[in-house]
C-alpha positions as CSV (number, residue, x, y, z in Angstrom):
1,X,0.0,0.0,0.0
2,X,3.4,2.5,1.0
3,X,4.8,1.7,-2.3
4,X,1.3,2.0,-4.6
5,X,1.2,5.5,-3.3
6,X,4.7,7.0,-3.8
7,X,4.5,7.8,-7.1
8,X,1.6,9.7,-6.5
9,X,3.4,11.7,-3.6
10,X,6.8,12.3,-6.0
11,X,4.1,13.5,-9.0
12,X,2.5,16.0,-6.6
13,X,5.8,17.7,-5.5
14,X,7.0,18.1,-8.9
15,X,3.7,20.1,-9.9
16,X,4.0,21.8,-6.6
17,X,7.1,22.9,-7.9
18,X,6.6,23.7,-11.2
19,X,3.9,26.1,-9.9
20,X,5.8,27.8,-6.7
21,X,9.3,28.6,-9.8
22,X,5.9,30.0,-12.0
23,X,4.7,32.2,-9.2
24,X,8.1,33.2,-8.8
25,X,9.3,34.4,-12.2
26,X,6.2,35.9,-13.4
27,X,6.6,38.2,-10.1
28,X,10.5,38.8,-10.2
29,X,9.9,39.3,-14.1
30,X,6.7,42.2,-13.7
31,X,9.1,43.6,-11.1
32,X,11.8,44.2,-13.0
33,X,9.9,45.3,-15.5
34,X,8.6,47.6,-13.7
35,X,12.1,49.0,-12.3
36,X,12.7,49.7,-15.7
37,X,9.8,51.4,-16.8
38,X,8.4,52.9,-13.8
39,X,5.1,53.6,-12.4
40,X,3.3,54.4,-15.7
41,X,4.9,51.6,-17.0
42,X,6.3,54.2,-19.6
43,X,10.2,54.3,-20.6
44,X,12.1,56.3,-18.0
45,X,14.4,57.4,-20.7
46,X,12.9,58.0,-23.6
47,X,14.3,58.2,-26.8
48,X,15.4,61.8,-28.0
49,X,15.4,62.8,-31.7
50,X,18.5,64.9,-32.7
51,X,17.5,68.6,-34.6
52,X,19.1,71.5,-35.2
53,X,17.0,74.6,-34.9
54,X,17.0,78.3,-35.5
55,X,15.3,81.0,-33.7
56,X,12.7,82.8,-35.0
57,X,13.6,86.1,-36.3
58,X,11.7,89.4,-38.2
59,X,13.5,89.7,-41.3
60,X,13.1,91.3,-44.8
61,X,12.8,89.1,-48.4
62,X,13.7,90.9,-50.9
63,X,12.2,90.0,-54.2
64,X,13.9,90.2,-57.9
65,X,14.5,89.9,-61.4
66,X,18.0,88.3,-63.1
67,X,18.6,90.2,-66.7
68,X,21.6,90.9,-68.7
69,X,22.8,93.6,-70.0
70,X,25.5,95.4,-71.4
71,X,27.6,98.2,-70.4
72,X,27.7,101.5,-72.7
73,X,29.0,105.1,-72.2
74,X,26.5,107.5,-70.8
75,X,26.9,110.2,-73.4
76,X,27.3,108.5,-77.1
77,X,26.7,109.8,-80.3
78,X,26.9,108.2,-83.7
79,X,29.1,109.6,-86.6
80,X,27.8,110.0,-89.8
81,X,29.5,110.9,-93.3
82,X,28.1,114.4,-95.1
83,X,28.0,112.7,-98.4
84,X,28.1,108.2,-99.9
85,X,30.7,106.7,-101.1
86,X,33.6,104.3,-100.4
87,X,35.8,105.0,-97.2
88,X,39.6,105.9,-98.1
89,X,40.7,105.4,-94.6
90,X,40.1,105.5,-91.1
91,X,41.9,107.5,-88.7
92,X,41.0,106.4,-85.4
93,X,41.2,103.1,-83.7
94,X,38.9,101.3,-80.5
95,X,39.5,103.7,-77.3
96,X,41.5,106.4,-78.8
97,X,40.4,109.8,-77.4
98,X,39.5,112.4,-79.9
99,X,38.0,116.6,-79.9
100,X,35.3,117.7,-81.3
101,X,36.2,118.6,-85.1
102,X,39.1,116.0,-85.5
103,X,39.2,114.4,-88.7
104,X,38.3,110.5,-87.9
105,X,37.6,109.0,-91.4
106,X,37.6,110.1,-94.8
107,X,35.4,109.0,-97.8
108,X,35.5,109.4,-101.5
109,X,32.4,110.5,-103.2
110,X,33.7,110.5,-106.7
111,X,32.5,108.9,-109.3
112,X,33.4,107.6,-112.7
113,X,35.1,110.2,-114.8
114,X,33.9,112.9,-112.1
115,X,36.5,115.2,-110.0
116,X,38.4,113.4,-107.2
117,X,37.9,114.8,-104.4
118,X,37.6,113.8,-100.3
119,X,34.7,114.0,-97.8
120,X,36.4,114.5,-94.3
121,X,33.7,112.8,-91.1
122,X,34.3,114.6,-88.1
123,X,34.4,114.0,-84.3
124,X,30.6,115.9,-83.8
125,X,31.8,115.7,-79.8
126,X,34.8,115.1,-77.3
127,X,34.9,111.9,-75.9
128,X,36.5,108.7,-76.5
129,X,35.9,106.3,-79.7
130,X,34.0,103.2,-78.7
131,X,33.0,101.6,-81.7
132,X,34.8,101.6,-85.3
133,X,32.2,99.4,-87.1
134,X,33.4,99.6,-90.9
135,X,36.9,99.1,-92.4
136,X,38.5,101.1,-95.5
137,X,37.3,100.0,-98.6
138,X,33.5,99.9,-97.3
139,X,30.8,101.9,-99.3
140,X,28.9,104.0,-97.1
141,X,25.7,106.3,-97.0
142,X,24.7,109.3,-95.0
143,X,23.0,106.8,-93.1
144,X,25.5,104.5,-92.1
145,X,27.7,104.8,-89.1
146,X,30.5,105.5,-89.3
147,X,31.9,105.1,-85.7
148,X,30.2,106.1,-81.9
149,X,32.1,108.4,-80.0
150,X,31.2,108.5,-76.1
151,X,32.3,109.6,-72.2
152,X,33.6,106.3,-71.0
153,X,34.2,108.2,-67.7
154,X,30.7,107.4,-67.2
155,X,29.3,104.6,-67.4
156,X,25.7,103.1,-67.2
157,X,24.0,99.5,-68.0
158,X,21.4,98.7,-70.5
159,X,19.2,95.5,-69.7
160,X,15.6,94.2,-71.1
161,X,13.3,93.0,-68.5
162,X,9.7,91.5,-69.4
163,X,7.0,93.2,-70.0
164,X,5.1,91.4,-67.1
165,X,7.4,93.0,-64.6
166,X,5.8,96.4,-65.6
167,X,3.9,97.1,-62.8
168,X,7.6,97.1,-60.1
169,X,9.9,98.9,-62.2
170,X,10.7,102.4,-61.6
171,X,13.9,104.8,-60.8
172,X,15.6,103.9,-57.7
173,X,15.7,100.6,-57.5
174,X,18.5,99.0,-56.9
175,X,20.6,96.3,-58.5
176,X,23.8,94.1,-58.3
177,X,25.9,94.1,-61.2
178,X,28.5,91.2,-62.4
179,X,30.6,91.1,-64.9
180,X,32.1,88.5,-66.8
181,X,35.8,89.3,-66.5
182,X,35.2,90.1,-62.4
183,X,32.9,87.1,-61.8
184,X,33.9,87.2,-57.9
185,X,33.0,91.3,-57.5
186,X,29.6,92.8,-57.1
187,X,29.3,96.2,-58.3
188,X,26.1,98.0,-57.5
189,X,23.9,100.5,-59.4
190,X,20.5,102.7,-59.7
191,X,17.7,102.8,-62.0
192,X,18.0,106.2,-63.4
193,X,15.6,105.6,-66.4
194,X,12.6,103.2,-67.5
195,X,11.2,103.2,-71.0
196,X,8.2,104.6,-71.5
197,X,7.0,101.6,-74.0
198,X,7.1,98.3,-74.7
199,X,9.3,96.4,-77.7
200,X,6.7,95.1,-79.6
201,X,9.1,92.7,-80.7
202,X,11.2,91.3,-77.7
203,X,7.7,92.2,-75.3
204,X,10.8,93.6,-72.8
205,X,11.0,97.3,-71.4
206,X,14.8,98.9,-71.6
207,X,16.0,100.1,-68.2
208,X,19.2,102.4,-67.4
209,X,21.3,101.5,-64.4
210,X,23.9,104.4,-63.1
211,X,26.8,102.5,-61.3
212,X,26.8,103.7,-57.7
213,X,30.5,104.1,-57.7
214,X,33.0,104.6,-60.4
215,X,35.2,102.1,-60.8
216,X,38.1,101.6,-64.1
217,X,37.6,98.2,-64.1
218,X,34.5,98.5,-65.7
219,X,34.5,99.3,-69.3
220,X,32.2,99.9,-71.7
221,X,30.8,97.4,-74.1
222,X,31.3,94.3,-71.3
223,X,28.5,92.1,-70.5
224,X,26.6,92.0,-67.1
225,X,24.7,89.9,-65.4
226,X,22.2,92.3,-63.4
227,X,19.7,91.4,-60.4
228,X,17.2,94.2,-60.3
229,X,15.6,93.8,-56.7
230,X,12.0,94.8,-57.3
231,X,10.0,94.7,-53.9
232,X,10.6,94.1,-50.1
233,X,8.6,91.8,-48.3
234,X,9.4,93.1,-44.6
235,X,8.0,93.0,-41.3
236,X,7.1,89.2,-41.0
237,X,9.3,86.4,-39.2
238,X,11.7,84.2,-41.9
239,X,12.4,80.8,-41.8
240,X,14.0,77.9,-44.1
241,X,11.1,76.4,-45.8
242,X,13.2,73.3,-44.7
243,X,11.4,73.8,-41.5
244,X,7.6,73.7,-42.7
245,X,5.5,70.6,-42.7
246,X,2.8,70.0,-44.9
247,X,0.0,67.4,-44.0
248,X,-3.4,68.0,-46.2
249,X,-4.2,71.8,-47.0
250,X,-2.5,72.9,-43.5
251,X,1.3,74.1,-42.9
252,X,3.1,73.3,-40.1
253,X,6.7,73.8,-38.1
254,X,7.7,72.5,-34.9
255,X,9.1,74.7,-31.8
256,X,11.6,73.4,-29.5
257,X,9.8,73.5,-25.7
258,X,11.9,73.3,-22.9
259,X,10.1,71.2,-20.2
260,X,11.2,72.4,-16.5
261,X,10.1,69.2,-14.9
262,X,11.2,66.7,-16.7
263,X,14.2,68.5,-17.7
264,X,13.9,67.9,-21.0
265,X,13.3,69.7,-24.4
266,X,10.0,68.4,-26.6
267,X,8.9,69.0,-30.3
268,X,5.9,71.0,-30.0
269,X,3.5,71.4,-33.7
270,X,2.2,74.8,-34.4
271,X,0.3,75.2,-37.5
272,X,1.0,78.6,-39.3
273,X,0.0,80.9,-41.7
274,X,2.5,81.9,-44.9
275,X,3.3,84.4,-46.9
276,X,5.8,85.5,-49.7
277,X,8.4,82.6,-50.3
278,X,11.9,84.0,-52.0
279,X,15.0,81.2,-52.2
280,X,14.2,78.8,-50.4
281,X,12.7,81.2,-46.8
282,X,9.7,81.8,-46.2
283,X,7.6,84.4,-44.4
284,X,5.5,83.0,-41.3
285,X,2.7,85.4,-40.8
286,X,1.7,83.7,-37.6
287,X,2.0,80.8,-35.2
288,X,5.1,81.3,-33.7
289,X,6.7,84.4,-31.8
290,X,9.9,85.7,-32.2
291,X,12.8,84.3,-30.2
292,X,11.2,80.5,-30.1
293,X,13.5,78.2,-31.8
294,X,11.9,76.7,-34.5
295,X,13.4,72.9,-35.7
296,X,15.2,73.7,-38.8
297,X,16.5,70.1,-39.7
298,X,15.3,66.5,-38.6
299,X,11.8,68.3,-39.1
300,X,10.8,65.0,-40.7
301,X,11.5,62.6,-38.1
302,X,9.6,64.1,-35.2
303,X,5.5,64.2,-34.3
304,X,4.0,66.7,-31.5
305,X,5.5,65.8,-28.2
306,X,7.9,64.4,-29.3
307,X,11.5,64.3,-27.0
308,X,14.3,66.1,-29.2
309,X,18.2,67.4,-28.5
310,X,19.5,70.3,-30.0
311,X,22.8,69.6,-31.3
312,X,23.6,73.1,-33.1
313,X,26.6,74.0,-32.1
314,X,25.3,76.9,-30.9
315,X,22.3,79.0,-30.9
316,X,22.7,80.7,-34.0
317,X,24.4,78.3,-36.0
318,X,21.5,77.8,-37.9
319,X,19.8,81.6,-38.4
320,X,20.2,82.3,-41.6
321,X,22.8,84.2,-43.4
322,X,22.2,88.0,-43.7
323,X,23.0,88.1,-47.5
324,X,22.0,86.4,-50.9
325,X,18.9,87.9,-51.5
326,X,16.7,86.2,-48.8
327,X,17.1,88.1,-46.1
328,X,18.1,92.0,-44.9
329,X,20.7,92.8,-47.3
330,X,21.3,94.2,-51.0
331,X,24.8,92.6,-50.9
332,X,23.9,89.2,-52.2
333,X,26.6,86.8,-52.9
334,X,24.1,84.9,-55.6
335,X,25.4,87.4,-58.1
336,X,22.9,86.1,-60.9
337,X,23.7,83.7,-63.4
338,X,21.6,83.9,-66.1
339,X,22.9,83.0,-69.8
340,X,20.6,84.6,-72.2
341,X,16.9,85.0,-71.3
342,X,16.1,88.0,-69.6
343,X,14.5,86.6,-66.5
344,X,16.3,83.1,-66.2
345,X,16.1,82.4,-62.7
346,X,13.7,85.6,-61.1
347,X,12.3,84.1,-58.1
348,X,8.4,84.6,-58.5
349,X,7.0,81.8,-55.9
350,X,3.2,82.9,-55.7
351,X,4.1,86.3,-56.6
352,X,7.2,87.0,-55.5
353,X,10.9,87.2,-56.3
């Protein structure tokens, strides 16, 4: 009878046990759980999301227009001979200064079996000969031109813009001029002059820039690449349009929020309102206050609440630069590089430069 029951005893203590080493991992293991995560049962350290952010600053976009142009001498006149015929020679060459009443070119109106005789074409003003367009040898009229005599002491640039910049061009605005043989210098200059009309053929209005300065490096008949800044967009904050966040028909950016209690620094999402975009900045009309550091990289990454650390290097690493046409300053170092239309590469986002 002893023996019949042992094997029920040994069975009993191995399920008694196999349930007292349950009891006691599924308590030791909730515990330590718990250590780890707290009350809440949340993380106790949290993963943080590394930005870099910027803070929010009142700034002015300025908007504009990239043209070329070409630089000429202020005061020019054309020269044109008295009488036709051929030209016998040509007494003045590219730059040479010359009086009024000098003798630059001659021509021979004689004919077949008529009296020789020589037609002199003189200087009409004092200045210096920019342009020698025929050779001897050439048959001319009155009308043709002979050469273009002008004061390259001063200066000015001719450009075309398009006709559907109309309504922002006038005198006074400013511009940044580069030219080809000082492609690292930006000169700067006025617009002294705005046609009156339209080319009905090129749909482009002429404009005359005054350099601001005068400078002998410039010379006339040299190519420029001109940005005419048009309008000012001021008075609003500026940020990196790296920053916004669009979900739907809403715009968002997220502001860094230092939180004293937990000591820690959270992603908070403020929708916002836009306005003018130039370059890549945009203007936030509201939703954010100056000074708040808005997340200007790693923007992607994060959702509202989320834990963040700011690793710029400091807190204006990020602000943007105070040049290049985006932000507080006619001094940009874009310099405009357009090839050959007349806008190629005017900023008009919605408007705008």
């Amino acid at each position: 009878m002893i023996f019949s029951k042992r094997p029920f005893i040994i069975s009993l203590i191995v399920i008694l046990i196999t349930v007292a080493a349950a009891l006691f991992f599924n308590t030791g293991g909730k515990n330590a759980s718990q250590g780890a995560r707290g009350k809440g049962g949340k993380d106790s350290a949290q993963i943080e999301i590394a930005v870099r952010t910027q803070a929010a600053e009142i700034r002015t976009l300025h908007d504009y227009v990239l043209t070329n142009g070409e630089i000429e001498a202020l005061n020019s006149v054309a020269v044109y001979p008295d009488i036709g015929g051929k030209i016998l020679s040509v007494n003045v060459l590219l730059g040479d200064n010359v009086k009024r009443g000098d003798v630059i070119a001659r021509i021979d109106p004689s004919e077949p079996g008529a009296r020789y005789a020589l037609s002199p074409v003189v200087a009409p003003i004092s200045g210096s000969i920019i342009s020698t367009p025929l050779k001897s040898g050439t048959t001319v009229t009155t009308g043709s031109t002979v050469a273009i005599i002008g004061d390259i002491k001063n200066l000015q640039v001719t450009a075309k813009i398009p006709e559907r910049y109309t309504a922002v061009l006038k005198t006074g605005l400013k511009a940044n001029i580069v030219l080809q043989a000082y492609s690292d210098i930006v000169f700067t200059a006025t617009v002294t002059r705005v046609s009156p009309v339209v080319d009905a053929a090129s749909r482009t209005k002429e404009i005359i820039l005054k350099f601001d300065e005068d400078d002998t490096r410039i010379n006339a008949g040299m190519f420029a690449n001109v940005t005419l800044y048009t309008l000012d967009y001021s008075g609003s904050i500026v940020v990196t349009n790296n920053a916004i966040v669009t979900k739907g028909d809403k715009k968002y950016v997220f502001v860094a929020s230092d939180d004293t209690g937990t000591k820690g620094t959270f992603a908070k999402q403020r929708e916002v309102a836009l306005g003018k975009s130039v370059d890549g900045f945009t203007q936030i009309l509201s939703g954010v206050a100056e000074g708040e550091r808005i997340v200007i990289e790693g923007v992607q990454s994060l959702s509202d609440g989320v834990r963040i650390r700011d690793v710029s290097v400091s807190a204006g690493q990020k602000d943007m630069p105070e040049n290049s046409n985006k932000a507080d300053s006619i001094n940009q170092s874009d310099k405009g590089k357009p090839k050959n239309n007349a806008d190629a590469g005017s900023s008009t986002n919605g408007g705008s430069r």
